[in-house]
KEVO-719965 format. One record per residue (C-alpha): x, y, z. Coordinates in steps of 0.001 Angstrom, whole numbers, padded with zeros to 6 digits, always signed. Example, Ala and Ser with C-alpha at 12.3 -4.5 7.8 and 13.67 -1.06 7.14 Angstrom:
KEVO-719965
+012300-004500+007800
+013670-001060+007140
This chain:
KEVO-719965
+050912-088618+053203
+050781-087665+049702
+052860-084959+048108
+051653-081305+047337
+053544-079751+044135
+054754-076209+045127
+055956-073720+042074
+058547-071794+043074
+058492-067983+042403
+062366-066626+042871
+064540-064557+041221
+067553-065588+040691
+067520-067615+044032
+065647-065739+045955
+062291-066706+047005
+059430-064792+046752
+056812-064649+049837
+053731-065525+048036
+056255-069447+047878
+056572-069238+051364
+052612-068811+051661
+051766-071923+049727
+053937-073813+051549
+051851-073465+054275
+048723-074236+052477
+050692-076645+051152
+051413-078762+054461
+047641-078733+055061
+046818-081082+052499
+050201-083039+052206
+054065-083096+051840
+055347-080083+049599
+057268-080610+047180
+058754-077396+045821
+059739-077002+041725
+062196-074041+041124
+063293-073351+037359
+065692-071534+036323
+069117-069528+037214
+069452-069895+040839
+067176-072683+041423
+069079-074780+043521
+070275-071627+045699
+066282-071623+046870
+066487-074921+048690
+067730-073821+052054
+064551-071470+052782
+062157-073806+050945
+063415-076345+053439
+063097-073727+056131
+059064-073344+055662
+058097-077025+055383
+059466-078351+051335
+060454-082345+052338
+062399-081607+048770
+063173-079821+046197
+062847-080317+042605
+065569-078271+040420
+066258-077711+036695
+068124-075076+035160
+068103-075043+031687
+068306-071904+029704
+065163-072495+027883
+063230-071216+030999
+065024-067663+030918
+064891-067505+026989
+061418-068879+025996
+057846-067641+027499
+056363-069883+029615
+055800-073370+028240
+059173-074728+029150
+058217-074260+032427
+054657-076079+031669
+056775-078506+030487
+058665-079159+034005
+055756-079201+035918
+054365-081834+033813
+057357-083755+034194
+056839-083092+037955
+053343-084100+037953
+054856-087312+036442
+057297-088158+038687
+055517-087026+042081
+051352-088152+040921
+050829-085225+043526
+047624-084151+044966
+047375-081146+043951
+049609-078123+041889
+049972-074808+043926
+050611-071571+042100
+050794-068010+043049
+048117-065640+041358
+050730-064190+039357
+049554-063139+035234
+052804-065617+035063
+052024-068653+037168
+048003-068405+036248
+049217-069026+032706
+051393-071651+033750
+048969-073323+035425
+045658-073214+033027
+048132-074766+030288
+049494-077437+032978
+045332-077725+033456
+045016-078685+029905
+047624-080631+029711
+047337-083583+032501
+042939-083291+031694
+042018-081525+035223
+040572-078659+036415
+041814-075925+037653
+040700-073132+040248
+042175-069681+040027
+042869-066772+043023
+041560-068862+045621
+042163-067066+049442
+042285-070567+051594
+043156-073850+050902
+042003-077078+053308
+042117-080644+052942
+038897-082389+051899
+037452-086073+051808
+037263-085936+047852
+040726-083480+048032
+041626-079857+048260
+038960-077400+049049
+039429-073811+047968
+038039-071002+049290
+037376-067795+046450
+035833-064840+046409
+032970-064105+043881
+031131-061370+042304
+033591-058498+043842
+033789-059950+046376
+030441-060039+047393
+030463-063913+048132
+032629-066329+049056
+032678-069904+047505
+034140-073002+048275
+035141-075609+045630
+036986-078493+044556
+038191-079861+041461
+036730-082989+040532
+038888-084407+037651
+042620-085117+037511
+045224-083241+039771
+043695-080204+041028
+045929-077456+039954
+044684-074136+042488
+046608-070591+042116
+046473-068852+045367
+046197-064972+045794
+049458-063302+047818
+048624-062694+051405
+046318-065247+051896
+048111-067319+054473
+050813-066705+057054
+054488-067339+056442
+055131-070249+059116
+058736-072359+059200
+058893-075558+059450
+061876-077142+059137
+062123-080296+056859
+064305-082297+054624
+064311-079944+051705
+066573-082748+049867
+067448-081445+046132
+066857-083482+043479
+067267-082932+039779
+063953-082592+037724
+064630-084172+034288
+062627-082164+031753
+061859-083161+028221
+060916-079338+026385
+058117-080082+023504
+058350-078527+020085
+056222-075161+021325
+058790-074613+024220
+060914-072512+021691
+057910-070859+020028
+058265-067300+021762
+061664-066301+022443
+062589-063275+024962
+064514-060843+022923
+064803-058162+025637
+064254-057046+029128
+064117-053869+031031
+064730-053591+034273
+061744-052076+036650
+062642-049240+037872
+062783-049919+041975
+061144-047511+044823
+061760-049030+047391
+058611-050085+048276
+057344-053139+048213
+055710-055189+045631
+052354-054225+045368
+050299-057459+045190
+052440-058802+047842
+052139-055962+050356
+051177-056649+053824
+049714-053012+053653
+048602-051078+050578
+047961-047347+050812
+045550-046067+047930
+044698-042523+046622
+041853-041537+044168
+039906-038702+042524
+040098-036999+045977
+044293-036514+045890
+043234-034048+042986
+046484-034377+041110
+049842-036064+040282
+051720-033323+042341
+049654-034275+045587
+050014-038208+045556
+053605-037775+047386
+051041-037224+050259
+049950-040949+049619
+053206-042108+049262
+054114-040230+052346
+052263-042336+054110
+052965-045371+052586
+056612-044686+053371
+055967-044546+057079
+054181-047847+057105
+056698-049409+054739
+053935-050133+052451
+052947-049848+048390
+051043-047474+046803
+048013-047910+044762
+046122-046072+043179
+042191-045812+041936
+041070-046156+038061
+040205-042810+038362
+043899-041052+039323
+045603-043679+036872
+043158-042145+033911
+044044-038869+034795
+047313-039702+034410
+048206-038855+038628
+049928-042450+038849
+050974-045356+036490
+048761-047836+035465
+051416-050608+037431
+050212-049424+040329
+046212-049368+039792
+044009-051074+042322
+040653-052716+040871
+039013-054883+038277
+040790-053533+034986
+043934-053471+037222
+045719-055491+040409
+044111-057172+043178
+045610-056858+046216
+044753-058917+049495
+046747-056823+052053
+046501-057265+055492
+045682-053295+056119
+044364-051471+053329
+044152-047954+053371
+041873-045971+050970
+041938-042498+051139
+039807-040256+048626
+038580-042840+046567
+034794-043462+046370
+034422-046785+046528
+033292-047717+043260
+032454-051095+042120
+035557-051450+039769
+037941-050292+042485
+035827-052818+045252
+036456-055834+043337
+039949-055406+043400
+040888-054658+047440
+037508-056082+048988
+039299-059385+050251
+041737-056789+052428
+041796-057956+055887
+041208-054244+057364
+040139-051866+055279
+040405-048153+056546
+038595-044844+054532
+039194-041147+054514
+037393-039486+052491
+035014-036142+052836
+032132-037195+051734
+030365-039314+054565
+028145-040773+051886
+030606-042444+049926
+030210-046128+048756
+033698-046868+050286
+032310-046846+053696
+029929-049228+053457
+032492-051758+052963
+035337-050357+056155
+036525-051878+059142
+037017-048039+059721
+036011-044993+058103
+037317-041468+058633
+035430-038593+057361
+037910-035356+056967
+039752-033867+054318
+042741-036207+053302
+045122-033443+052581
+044258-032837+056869
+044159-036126+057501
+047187-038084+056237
+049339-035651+056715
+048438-036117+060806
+048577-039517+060695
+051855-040153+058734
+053235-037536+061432
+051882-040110+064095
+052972-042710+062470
+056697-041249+062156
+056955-039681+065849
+055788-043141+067288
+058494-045498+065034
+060918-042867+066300
């Protein structure tokens, strides 16, 4: 069966889920074969091996932690040389996607960005996106060279499947441009406790309707009792009612959440094309004729500041 390149996102060891997720898309087309870079890298092999990798590529040079981004183009080419895989699997990341269009360019194939499914094909890898704000899904495949797909977080299920995960030493040769932008600082993000917002499993939104910064702890309320991130709608971010990190929508994050929750936010094309591909959506908003609802698995109309305070309460008295 041929092999399935798998690019590991981890910090410092530990593995991010979006990983996890392509290694199960990953085992639908072929072997995985993970690639983790950096500090830590070898400490990932036990859970790669735990969700399916047969092994586990490794290099730990400095130059990934003190250059941007092309050293780690670099390994995966020397990956891509070593394995001849059929295809490269990336998380959506502004990171990986990078990564991956200059990995694109440099082995001559194409490449297919954010898709939300992954299957094997006759003529390889078919990819399933979503188009047009999500108003239409497409399949494709890459017809030239080593398909290289990035995959949106949440779009498949974290399955183990135990397998060999041996570790194996990736040999990388850096290029000239490797050391052409150096990191000269970093600044820790400032944690809430909540989880990562494109990697959610549930995303809880507020908009024009939460009516100002000192009512969003109502949203995050919520969010608190489901364990889940906040976002928030172009509209509160200009205001200034929530940082731009945390904005849901074309101009800012997509999200692909297995329960999204949207509550006083309109439903405006911008916002749309950046939560449409939600499994559930749920609304509350006042105004029954709001775009929003044309799109929910289930719509509320009320008052949110009624509304989500009742249903956090719920929430709370039924965990407890």
């Amino acid at each position: 069966m041929a092999e399935v390149l798998v690019f590991v996102d981890h910090v410092d060891g530990a593995v991010r889920k979006p990983t996890l997720e392509l290694l199960t898309l990953a085992r639908r087309i072929g072997e995985p074969v993970a690639v983790a870079l950096g500090n830590g890298a070898s400490d990932t092999a036990a859970v790669l091996a735990e969700h399916g990798a047969v092994r586990v590529l490794t290099a730990e040079a400095a130059e990934f932690a003190d250059y941007l981004v092309v050293p780690k183009v670099d390994a995966l080419q020397a990956a891509c040389d070593a394995v001849s895989p059929a295809a490269v699997l990336l998380p959506s990341s502004a990171e990986a996607k990078e990564i991956a269009a200059r990995l694109a360019v440099r082995i001559g194939s194409g490449i297919i960005t954010d898709a939300v499914d992954l299957e094997a094909g006759d003529q390889g890898p078919v990819a399933t996106q979503s188009a047009f704000a999500a108003s239409y899904t497409t399949k494709s495949r890459v017809s030239k060279g080593i398909p290289v797909v990035t995959v949106k977080p949440n779009s498949a299920p974290v399955e183990q499947a135990p397998a060999a995960g041996a570790v194996e030493t990736l040999t990388v040769s850096f290029s000239e441009q490797a050391t052409g932008t150096k990191v000269v600082s970093r600044t820790p993000r400032e944690s809430t406790g909540r989880p990562e917002l494109t990697e959610a499993a549930i995303v809880v939104s507020g908009g024009r309707g939460v009516n100002g910064a000192e009512n969003f702890h109502i949203i995050e309320a919520l969010a608190d009792s489901l364990g889940a991130a906040v976002g928030a709608s172009r509209a509160a971010v200009d205001a200034g009612w929530y940082p731009h990190t945390n904005q849901v929508g074309q101009t800012g994050k997509s999200v692909s959440p297995q329960l999204y929750i949207a509550s006083g936010i309109s439903g405006a094309i911008q916002h749309r094309a950046g939560m449409q591909t939600s499994k559930t959506i749920v609304a509350i908003n006042k105004d029954a004729e709001a775009p929003i609802f044309d799109l929910v698995d289930y719509g509320v109309v009320g008052d949110l500041f009624n509304v989500v305070p009742q249903l956090t309460d719920e929430i709370t008295a039924r965990k407890g």
